[in-house]
C-alpha positions in Angstrom: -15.9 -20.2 8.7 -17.0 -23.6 10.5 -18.8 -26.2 9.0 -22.2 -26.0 10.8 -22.1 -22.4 9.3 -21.8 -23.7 6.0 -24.3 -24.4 3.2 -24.0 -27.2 0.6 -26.1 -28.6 -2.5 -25.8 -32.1 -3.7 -26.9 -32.7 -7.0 -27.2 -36.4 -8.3 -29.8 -38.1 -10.3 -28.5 -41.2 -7.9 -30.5 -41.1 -4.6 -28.7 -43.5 -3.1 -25.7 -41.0 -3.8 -27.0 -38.2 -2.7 -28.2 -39.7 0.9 -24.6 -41.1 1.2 -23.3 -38.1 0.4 -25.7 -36.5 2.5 -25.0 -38.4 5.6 -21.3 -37.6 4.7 -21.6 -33.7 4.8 -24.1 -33.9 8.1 -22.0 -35.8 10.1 -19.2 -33.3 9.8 -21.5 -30.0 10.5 -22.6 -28.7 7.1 -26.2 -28.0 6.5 -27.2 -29.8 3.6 -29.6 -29.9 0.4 -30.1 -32.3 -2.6 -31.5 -32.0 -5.8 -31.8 -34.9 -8.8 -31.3 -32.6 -11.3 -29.6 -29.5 -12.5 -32.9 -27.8 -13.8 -33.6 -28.8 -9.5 -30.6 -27.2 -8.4 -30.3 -23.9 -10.5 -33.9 -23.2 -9.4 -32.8 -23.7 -5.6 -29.6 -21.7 -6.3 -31.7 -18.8 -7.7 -33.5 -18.9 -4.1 -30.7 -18.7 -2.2 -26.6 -18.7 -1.5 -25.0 -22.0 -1.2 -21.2 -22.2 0.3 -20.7 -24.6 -2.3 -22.2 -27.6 -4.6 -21.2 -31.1 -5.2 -22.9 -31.8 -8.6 -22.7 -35.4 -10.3 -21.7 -34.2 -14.3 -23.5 -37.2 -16.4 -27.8 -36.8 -15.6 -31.0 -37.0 -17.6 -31.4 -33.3 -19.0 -28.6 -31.1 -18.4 -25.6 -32.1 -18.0 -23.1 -31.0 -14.8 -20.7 -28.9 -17.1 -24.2 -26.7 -18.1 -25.5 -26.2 -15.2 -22.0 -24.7 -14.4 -22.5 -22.2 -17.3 -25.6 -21.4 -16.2 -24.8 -21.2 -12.6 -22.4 -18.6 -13.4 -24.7 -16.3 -14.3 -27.4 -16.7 -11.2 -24.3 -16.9 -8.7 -21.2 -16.1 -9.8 -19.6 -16.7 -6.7 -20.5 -19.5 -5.8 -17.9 -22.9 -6.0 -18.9 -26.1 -7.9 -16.9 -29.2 -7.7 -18.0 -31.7 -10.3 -18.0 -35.5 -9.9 -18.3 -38.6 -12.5 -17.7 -42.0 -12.9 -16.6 -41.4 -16.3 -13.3 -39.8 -15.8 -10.9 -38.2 -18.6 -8.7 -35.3 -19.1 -11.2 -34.1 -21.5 -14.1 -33.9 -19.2 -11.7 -31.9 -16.6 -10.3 -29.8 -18.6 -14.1 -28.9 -19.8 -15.6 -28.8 -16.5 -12.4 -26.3 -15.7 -13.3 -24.2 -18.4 -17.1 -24.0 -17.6 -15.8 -22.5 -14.5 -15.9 -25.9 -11.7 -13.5 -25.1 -8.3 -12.5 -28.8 -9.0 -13.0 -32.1 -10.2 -13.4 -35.3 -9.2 -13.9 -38.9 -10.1 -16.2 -42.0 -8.6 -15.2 -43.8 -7.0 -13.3 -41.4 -4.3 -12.7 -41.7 -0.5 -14.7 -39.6 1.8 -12.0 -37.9 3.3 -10.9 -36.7 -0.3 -14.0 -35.0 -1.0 -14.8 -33.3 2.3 -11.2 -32.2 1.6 -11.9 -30.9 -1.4 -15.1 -29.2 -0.7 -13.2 -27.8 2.2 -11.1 -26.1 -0.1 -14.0 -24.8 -1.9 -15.5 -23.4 0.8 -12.1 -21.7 1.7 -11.3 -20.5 -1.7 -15.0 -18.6 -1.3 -14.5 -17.3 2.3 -10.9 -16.1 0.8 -12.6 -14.3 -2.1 -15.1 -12.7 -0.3 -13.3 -11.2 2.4 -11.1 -9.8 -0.6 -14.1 -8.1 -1.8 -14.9 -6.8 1.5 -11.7 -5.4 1.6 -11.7 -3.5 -1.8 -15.3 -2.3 -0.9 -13.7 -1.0 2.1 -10.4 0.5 0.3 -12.9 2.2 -2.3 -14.8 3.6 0.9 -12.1 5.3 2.0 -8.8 6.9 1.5 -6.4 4.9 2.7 -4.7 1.3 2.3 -2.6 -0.5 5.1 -0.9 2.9 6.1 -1.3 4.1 2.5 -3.1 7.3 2.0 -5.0 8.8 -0.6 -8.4 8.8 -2.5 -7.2 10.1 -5.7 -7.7 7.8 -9.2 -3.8 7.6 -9.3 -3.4 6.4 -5.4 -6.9 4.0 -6.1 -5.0 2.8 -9.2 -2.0 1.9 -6.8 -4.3 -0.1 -4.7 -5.9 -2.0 -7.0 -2.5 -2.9 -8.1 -1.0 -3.9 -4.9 -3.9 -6.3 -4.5 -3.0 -8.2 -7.5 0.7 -8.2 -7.3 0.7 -8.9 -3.4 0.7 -12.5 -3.1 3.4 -13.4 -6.5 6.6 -13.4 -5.8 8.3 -11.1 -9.1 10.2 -8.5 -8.1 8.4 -4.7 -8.0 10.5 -1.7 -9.4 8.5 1.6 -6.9 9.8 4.7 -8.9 8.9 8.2 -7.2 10.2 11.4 -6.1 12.2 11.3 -2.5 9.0 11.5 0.5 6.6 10.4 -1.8 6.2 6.8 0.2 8.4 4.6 -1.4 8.9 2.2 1.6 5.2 2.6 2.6 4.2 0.9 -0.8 6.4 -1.9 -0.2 5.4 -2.6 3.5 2.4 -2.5 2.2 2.8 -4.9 -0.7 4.4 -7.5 1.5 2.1 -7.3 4.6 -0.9 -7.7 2.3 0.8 -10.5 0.8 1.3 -14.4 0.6 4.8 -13.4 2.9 3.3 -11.4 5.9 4.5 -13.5 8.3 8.3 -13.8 7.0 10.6 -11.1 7.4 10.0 -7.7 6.0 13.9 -6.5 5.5 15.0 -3.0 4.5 18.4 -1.5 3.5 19.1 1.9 1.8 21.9 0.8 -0.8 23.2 5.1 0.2 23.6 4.8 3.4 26.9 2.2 3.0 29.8 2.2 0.8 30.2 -0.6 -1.8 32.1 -2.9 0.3 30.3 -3.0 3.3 26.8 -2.6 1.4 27.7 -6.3 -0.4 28.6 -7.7 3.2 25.3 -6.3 4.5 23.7 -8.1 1.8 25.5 -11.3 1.2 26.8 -11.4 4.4 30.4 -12.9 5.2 32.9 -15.5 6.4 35.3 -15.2 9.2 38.5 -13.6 7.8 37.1 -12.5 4.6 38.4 -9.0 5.4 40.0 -6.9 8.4 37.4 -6.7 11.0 35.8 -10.0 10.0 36.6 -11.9 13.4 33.1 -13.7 13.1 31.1 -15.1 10.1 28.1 -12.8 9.6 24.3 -14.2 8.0 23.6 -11.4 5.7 20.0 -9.4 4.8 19.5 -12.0 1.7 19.4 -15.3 4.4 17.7 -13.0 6.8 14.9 -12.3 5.2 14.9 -15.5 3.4 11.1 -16.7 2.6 10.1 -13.0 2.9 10.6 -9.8 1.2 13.9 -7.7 1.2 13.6 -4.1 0.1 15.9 -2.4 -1.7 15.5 1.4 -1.3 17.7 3.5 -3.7 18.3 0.9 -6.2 20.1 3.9 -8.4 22.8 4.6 -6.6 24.5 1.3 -6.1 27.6 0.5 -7.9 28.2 -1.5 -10.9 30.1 -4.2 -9.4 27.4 -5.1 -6.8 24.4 -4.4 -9.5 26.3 -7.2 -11.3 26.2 -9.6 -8.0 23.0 -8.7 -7.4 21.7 -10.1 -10.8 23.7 -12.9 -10.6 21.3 -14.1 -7.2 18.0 -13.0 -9.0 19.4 -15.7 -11.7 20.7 -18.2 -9.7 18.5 -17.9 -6.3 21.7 -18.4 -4.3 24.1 -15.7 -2.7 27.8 -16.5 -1.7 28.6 -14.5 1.5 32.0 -12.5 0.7 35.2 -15.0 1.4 33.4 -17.5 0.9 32.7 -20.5 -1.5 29.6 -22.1 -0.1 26.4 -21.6 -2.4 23.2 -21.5 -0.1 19.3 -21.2 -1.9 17.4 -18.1 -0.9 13.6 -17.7 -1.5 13.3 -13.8 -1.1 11.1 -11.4 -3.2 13.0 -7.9 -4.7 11.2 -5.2 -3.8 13.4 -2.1 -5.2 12.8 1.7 -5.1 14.6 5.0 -6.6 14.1 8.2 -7.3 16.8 8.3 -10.2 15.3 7.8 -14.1 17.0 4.9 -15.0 16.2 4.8 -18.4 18.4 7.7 -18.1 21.1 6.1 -15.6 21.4 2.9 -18.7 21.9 5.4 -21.1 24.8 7.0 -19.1 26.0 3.3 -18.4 26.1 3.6 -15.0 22.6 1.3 -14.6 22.7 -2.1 -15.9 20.1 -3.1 -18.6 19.7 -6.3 -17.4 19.7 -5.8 -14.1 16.8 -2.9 -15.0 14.8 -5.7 -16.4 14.6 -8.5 -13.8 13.9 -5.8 -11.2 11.1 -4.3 -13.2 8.5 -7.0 -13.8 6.1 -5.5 -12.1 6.5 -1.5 -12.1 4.6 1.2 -9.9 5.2 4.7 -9.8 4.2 7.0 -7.0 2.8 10.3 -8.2 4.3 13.5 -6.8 1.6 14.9 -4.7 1.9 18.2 -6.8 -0.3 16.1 -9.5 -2.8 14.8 -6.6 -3.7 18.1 -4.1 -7.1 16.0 -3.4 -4.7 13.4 -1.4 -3.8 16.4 0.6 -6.9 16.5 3.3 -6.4 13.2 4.1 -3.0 12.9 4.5 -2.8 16.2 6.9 -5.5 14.4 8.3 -3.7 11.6 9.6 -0.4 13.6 10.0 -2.4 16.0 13.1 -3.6 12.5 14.5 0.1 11.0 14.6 1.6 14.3 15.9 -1.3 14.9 18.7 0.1 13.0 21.5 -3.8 12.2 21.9 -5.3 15.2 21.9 -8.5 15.8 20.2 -6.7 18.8 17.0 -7.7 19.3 13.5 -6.8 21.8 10.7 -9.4 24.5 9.7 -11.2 24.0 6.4 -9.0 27.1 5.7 -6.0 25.8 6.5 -6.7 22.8 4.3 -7.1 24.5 1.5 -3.9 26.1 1.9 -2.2 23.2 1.8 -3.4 21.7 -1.2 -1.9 24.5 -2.8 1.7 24.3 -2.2 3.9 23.2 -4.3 5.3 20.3 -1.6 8.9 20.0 -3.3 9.3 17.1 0.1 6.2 15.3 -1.2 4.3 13.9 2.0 7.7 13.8 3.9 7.7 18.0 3.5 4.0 18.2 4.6 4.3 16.0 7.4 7.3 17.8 8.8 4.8 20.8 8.3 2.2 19.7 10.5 4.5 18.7 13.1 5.9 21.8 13.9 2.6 23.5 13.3 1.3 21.2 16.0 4.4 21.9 18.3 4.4 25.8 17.6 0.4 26.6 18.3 -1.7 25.8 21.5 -4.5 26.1 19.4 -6.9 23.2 18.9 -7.8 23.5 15.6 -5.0 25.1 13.5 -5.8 27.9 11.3 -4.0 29.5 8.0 -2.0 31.6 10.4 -0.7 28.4 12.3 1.2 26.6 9.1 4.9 27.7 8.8 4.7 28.5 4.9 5.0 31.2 2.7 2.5 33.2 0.9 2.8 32.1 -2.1 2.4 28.4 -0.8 5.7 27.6 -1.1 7.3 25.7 2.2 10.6 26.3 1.4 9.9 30.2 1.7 8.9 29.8 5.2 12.2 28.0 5.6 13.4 31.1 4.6 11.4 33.7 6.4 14.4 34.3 9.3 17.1 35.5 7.0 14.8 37.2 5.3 13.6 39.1 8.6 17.3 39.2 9.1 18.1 41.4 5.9 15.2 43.4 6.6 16.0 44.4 10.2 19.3 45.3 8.7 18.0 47.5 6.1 15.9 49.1 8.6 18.8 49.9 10.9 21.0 51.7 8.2 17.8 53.9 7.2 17.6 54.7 10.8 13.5 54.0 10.9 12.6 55.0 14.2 11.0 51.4 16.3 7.6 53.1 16.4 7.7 53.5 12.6 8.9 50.0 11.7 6.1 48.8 14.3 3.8 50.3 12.4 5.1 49.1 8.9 4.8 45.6 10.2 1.4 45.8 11.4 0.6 47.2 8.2 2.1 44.4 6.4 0.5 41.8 8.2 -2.9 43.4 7.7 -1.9 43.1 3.9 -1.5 39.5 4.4 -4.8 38.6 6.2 -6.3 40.8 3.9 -7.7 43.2 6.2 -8.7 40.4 9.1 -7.8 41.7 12.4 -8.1 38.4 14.6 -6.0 36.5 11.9 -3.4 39.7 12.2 -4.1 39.9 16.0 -2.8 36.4 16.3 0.1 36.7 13.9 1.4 39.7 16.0 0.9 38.2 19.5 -1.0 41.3 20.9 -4.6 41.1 21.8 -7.3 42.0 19.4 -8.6 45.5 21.2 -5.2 46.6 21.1 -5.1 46.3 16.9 -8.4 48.1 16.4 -6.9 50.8 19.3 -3.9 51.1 16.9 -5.6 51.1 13.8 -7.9 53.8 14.8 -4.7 55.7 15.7 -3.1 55.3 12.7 -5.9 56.5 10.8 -6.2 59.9 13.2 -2.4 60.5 12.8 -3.5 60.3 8.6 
């Protein structure tokens, strides 16, 4: 936003104020308007939006600090910053209260106000483009490259907006594939740290040892191997946000190092002696209860506590089958290569009622090999390797199955022609008596089921 976009209202019972003040705000851009009074300037504010007003508190009538009260009510939005030659703590923290950006006192150098009005004007751009953005989030189902229009997934928006710009640590808790490190991307790209390091380590993939050197880094010598000092995760994503994924499963010994930098904000690489000041936020994740993990001892209470100042749990999208169009939705889009392919409404409905054990890691993996196995463009029922009952993991299971079958065929000596037949009638079971769905299933063209339906029936 540029000045000569921006609208301002001077209000001052002192004309010869207002025109200097007037002169001040022109010169720089701003398009400007005065009024002597606060009964003047609500009336004009009820007309239209100002970017922001510069209102004098002591006049004749009402008084600055009420025309702020009232203000609030015609345009909420809009910024105040009050002036007065009368200065005092009391009169600030009043003019605060009645809702002023900021206050000032006469007399005050010119570049101090168009700095502060500046600010105003910022503070409003900031605010509105936040409400653009959660008109825009409510609008649709996703957030950053989080998915989902359900309440629980809105609820997990709304929070991330709050939460985004402080600096306490976030405790994600969620089943494995439900989007644990999606939530914290998006909590630190949406935050006051988006342009600092965004650092991830799963505290499984390395044993204790090396895990604590990955972290806190190390100092030539400090171990076999060490021929070189090495920064570690804490100073490289210093200023930004490091991600702990898998809190649960790290040891004892480093939980208790680990609490000892969220107390002191300074890590001590391993070997060494040399304190150095971090500014990094925790973002941790598990999948582990641990409430349950403190009981057993093996989770340290205190530890549990600084990490979970600000909790937020992903639901298991069992619980939220309407996040399930979209999120197939945007799973055929990444797995297209391009192309123009959907899922059937059919199909869709199928998937929302699987159990999805994987969470959205299972029904991606679904799609993908849908997409890879079928040269259809829109995939159908038919197309998505799961069971009948909705359950992936059966369709996992399908081969052995078919395996154990084909074996209890052969010792029962079923002729081929017989067990050709059983199978087509299976498969007509399945699509409930749909003979392009079984057609498809069974890889022959559709004339050639109805020819061998119509046979069957004959030889009956």
């Amino acid at each position: 936003m540029t000045p000569d976009t921006c609208s301002v209202l001077i209000v001052d019972d002192d004309a010869a104020m207002r025109q200097m003040l007037g002169s001040l705000f022109g010169e720089q851009g701003y398009q400007v308007q005065q009024a002597s009074s606060a009964a003047e300037a609500l009336e004009l504010a009820s007309e239209r939006e100002f970017d922001a007003i510069l209102s004098d508190i002591k006049m004749p009538g009402k008084s600055g600090i009420a025309m702020v009260g009232e203000l609030r009510h015609i345009r909420p939005d809009t910024p105040v910053v009050l002036m007065t030659a009368f200065g005092s703590i009391d009169s600030a923290v009043e003019a605060m209260r009645a809702g002023a950006f900021d206050y000032i006192t006469k007399p005050f150098e010119p570049e101090a106000v168009l700095l502060t009005l500046e600010r105003a004007i910022e503070q409003r751009a900031l605010e509105e483009e936040n409400r653009r953005l959660r008109r825009a989030v409510d609008q649709t189902s996703s957030f950053g490259d989080l998915i989902g229009g359900s309440p629980a997934m809105r609820e997990i928006f709304a929070l991330i907006r709050k939460v985004a710009h402080g600096r306490s640590s976030v405790l994600i808790t969620g089943e494995s594939g439900t989007g644990k490190e999606v939530v914290a991307r998006t909590l630190h790209y949406h935050g006051s740290r988006a342009d600092k390091p965004f650092v991830p380590i799963n505290c499984t993939a390395l044993p204790e040892g090396l895990l604590e050197s990955e972290l806190f880094g190390h100092v030539r010598g400090a171990f076999t191997g060490a021929h070189t000092s090495k920064r570690g995760l804490f100073e490289k994503a210093n200023g930004g946000t490091l991600f702990l994924d898998e809190i649960g499963d790290m040891s004892l010994g480093l939980q208790s190092k680990l609490l000892r930098v969220l107390q002191d904000g300074e890590i001590r690489p391993v070997g060494g002696n040399q304190a150095t000041k971090v500014d990094v936020r925790i973002v941790a994740a598990t999948n582990k209860d641990l409430q349950e993990e403190m009981e057993e001892g093996r989770f340290r209470e205190d530890l549990y506590y600084r990490l979970n100042v600000i909790p937020i749990r992903i639901p298991p999208l069992r619980e939220r089958p309407e996040d399930v169009p979209a999120l197939a939705d945007a799973f055929v889009r990444k797995h297209s290569d391009g192309s123009r392919r959907s899922l059937s409404p059919q199909a869709i409905d199928r998937l929302k009622t699987c159990t999805w054990k994987g969470n959205a890691r299972e029904l991606e993996n679904v799609i993908e090999r849908a997409l890879a196995l079928s040269d259809e463009v829109e995939l159908g029922v038919e197309d998505l390797p799961i069971g009948r009952m909705g359950n992936v993991q059966e369709g996992f299971d399908v081969v052995a199955e078919s395996e154990a079958a084909l074996q209890h065929a052969a010792r029962e000596q079923i002729s081929l022609r017989d067990l050709e037949e059983l199978y087509i009638e299976e498969v007509l079971k399945l699509t409930r008596g749909n003979k392009v769905q079984a057609a498809k299933i069974l890889g022959i063209d559709r004339k050639t089921l109805y020819r061998r339906a119509e046979r069957r029936s004959h030889a009956h």
